[in-house]
Every structure is written in structure tokens, then in C-alpha cells.
C-alpha positions in Angstrom: 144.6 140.4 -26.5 143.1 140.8 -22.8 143.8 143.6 -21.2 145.8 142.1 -17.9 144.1 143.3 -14.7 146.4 145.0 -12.4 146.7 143.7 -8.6 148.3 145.4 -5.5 150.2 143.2 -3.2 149.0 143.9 0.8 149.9 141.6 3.6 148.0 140.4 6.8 149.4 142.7 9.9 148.0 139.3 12.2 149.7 136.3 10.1 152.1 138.2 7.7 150.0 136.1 4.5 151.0 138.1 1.2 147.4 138.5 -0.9 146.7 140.3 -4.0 143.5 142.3 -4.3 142.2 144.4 -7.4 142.5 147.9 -5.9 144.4 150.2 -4.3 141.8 151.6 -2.0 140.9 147.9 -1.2 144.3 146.9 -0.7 144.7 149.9 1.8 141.4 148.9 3.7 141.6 145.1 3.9 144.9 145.1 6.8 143.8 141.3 7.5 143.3 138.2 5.4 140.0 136.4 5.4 141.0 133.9 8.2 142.3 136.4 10.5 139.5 138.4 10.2 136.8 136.1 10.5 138.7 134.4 13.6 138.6 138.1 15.1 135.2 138.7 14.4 133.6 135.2 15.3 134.0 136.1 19.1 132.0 139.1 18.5 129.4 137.0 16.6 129.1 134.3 19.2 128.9 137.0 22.3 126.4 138.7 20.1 124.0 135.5 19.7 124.3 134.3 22.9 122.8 138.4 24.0 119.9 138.1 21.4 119.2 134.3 21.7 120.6 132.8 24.7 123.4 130.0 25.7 121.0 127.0 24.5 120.7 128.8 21.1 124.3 128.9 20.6 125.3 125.8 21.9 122.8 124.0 19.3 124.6 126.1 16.4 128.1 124.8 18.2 127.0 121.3 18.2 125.7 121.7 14.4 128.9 122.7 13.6 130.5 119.6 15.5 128.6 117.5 14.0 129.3 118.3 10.2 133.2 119.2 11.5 134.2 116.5 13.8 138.0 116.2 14.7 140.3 113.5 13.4 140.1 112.1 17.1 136.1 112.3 17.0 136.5 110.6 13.0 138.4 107.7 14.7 136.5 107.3 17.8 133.0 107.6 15.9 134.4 104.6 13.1 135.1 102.4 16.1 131.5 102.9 17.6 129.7 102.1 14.4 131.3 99.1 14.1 131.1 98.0 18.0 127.1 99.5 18.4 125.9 96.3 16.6 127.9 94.0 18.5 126.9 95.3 21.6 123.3 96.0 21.1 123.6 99.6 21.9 122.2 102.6 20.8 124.6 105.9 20.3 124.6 109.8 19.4 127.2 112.6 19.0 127.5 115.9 20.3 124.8 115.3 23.2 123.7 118.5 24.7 122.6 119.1 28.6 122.6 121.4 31.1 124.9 120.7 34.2 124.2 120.8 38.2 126.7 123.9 37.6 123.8 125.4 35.3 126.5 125.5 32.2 125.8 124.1 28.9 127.4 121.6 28.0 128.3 119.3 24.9 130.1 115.6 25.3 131.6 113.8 22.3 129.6 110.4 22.2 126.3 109.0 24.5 126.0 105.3 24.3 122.5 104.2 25.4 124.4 100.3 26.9 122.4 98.0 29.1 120.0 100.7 30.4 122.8 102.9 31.0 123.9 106.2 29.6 127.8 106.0 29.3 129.4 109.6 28.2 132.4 109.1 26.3 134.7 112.4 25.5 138.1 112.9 23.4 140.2 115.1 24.9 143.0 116.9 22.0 146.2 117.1 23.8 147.1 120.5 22.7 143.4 122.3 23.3 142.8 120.6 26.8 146.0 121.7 27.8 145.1 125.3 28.0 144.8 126.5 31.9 141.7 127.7 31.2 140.6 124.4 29.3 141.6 122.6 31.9 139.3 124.3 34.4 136.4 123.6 32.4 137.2 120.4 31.6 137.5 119.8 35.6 133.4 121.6 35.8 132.2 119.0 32.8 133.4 116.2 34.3 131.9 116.7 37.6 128.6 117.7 36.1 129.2 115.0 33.8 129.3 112.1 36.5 125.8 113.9 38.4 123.9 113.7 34.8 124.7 110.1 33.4 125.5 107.2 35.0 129.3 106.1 33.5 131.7 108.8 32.2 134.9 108.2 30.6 137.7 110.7 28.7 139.5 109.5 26.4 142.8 111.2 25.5 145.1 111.6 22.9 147.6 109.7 23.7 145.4 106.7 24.8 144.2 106.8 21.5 147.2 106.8 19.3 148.6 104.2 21.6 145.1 102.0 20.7 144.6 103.3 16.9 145.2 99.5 15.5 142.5 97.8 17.8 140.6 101.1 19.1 137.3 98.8 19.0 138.2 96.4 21.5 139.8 99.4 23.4 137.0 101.3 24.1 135.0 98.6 25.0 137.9 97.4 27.6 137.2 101.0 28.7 133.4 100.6 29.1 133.1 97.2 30.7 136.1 98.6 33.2 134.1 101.5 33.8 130.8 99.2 34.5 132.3 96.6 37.0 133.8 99.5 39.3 
């Protein structure tokens, strides 16, 4: 018969998660669980980065990260541009880099390349960009946004569960909207 290891029970002072580790030292040392303490830690990482490398450098790992991680919003919005980038003739990317008149670094959702113009589309989360601090920046992006391309449109949340069953023929209501005014 196999000898049964023992475990000691220790529980994450941030979320309250119950764990069970193989030691008692290590269960005395290990106050947090693994997504606690990397959450904690990743601030500490990014500062450190963007000391030893510089803002561009770390806003090209963020955007590598966006682009294998999008949201469910960006999942939705990105299905309804490869099916209307044909249609229109249009060429697009996501998670567009560029500096700003405000000399921040910035990253918007979707570029379409339509009719010699360079139409910025971003998906604004309801919960996220309804932080005060969010909404600041969000305020800076869009004005830098409107000085670097030529159309710029957000898209929220609700606009878009209100337009999931025909989200195609929404956003390009949006777009030719946004090109007449």
C-alpha cells in the first residue's frame, strides 16, 4: 500500500481560498494563493519593465497579451469584422499601438484601413471604464484618438448586447454614420 502523503490546510489572507500544500513550513510561508499573489506582484513587474525598458517596451508585451487574450466583447466585435472586411473591401488589425499628441502610449481595439481612411474602433467594458480613473483616461485616448486617425468610434457594452443578433450590419451603420458627419 502507498504511503498517503500528508497535507496542511492554509488559507489566502487576500481572498479567504482554502489550499492544501505538502508542508508545514510551506504552509506557514505561502499567506496567499497563486492568483493573489501574482496579481500583487504583477504591478511590481510592470513598474519594473517599464524602469529597465521603457513605456513602448511594455505596451508591446500588453498588446501581445491582448492579442492572444481578447475579451468576450473584443471575440464578438473581431467575428463581426472578419465577416464584414470582405464585403467592404477593407483592410483591419487589432490592438494598434501609437503614441498620442499627449505623448502617452496608447493601444485601440480594432484599425480599419476603409476608403483611404483609418477608422479606430474601441469596446468599452461597462464595469472597467466605469472606474474614475478609467474614465479620465478614456477622456485623454479619445482626444488623442481623434488628432491621430481620421474617424473614431467607442463602442460600448450595452450598444453591443443591444446589437449582438445583427452586430455586422451595426457596426457598419456605425462607420458610414461616422463618415457622412
Amino acid at each position: 500500500m502507498a504511503k498517503k502523503r500528508k497535507t496542511h490546510r492554509t488559507v489566502c489572507i487576500d481572498c479567504g481560498l482554502i489550499r492544501y500544500v505538502g508542508s508545514k513550513k510551506r504552509a506557514k510561508e505561502t499567506l496567499r494563493c497563486r492568483k493573489c499573489h501574482m496579481s500583487r506582484i504583477s504591478k511590481l513587474g510592470a513598474q519594473a519593465v517599464l524602469e529597465k525598458y521603457g513605456r513602448s517596451y511594455l505596451l508591446s508585451l500588453v498588446r501581445s497579451y491582448r492579442l492572444n487574450n481578447p475579451s468576450s466583447l473584443e471575440q464578438k466585435v473581431q467575428k463581426a469584422i472578419v465577416a464584414l472586411a470582405p464585403k467592404l473591401g477593407c483592410e483591419w488589425e487589432r490592438e494598434h499601438q501609437w503614441v498620442g499628441a499627449s505623448e502617452s502610449h496608447w493601444l485601440v481595439d480594432f484599425l480599419l484601413y476603409y476608403k483611404g481612411a483609418e477608422i479606430a474602433i474601441e469596446i468599452n467594458g461597462q464595469y472597467f471604464h466605469s472606474q474614475p480613473d478609467r474614465i479620465r483616461k478614456d477622456k485623454l485616448k479619445e482626444i488623442d484618438a481623434q488628432l491621430e486617425f481620421d474617424y473614431f468610434i467607442v463602442i460600448t457594452e450595452e450598444q453591443l448586447n443591444a446589437q449582438e443578433d445583427n452586430l455586422e450590419a451595426y457596426i457598419l451603420q456605425r462607420i458610414t454614420t461616422e463618415m457622412e458627419e
